[in-house]
Structure formats: structure tokens, C-alpha cells
C-alpha angles and dihedrals in degrees: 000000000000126000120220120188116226146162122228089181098153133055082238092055094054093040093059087045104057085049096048097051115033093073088054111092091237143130111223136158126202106222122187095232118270083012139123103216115106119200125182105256094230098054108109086193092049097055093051084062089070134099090238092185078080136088109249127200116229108206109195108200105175142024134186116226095237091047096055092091089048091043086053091046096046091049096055092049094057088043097236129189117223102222102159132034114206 
């Protein structure tokens, strides 16, 4: 498991999101920052519901071997930061 903090603060920027990492074979949960509430990091709907002015954690649970590359790739172009190792 490993935690990447990101903004998503533009419809766009969802948006890009959602399409970038629903076709990766990940589990991944969306998080406000220093919050509680857990969201499916491929819900588009889900993500609306968030307050997107804030800074969200990405954590990232499992990769398949063959998507780690994709995962990176989709982590740099979102300009993540890595924040927990797990």
C-alpha cells in the first residue's frame, strides 16, 4: 500500500483522472486529507462529492505486476506527492 497526495481541483482534472485509472487493475481509494471518508478511486460521482479545493490521498492497495508501470505513469502525470510507504 502506498499513499500519494494529489489535487483534483478542476472538472478536467477529475475527469482525466477517472479515464486514466479505471482501465488499471488497482485498488485504490480517494481520502480528503486528515479525513476519515474513503471513496473508490474510480467513481466519477464519488469524487464530485468531494471538497476538490482540498488536498486528497491516493492510496494506492494493489498492483498488478503488468500495471506498475501504468500506475507510475499515471502518478507523475497527476504530479503526486508520495506521503506513506506501506
Amino acid at each position: 500500500m502506498t499513499t500519494y497526495q494529489l489535487r483534483l481541483d478542476s472538472a478536467d482534472k477529475v475527469v482525466k483522472f477517472i479515464r486514466d485509472i479505471t482501465p488499471l487493475d488497482v485498488t485504490a481509494d480517494i481520502t480528503p486529507h486528515n479525513s476519515h471518508i474513503a471513496i473508490d478511486a474510480k467513481s466519477l460521482i464519488g469524487i464530485f462529492s468531494l471538497d476538490l479545493r482540498q488536498a486528497l490521498d491516493l492510496t494506492v492497495y494493489d498492483v498488478n505486476e503488468k500495471h506498475i508501470s501504468k500506475v507510475k505513469q499515471l502518478i507523475a502525470d497527476f504530479n503526486c506527492v508520495e506521503r506513506i510507504h506501506g
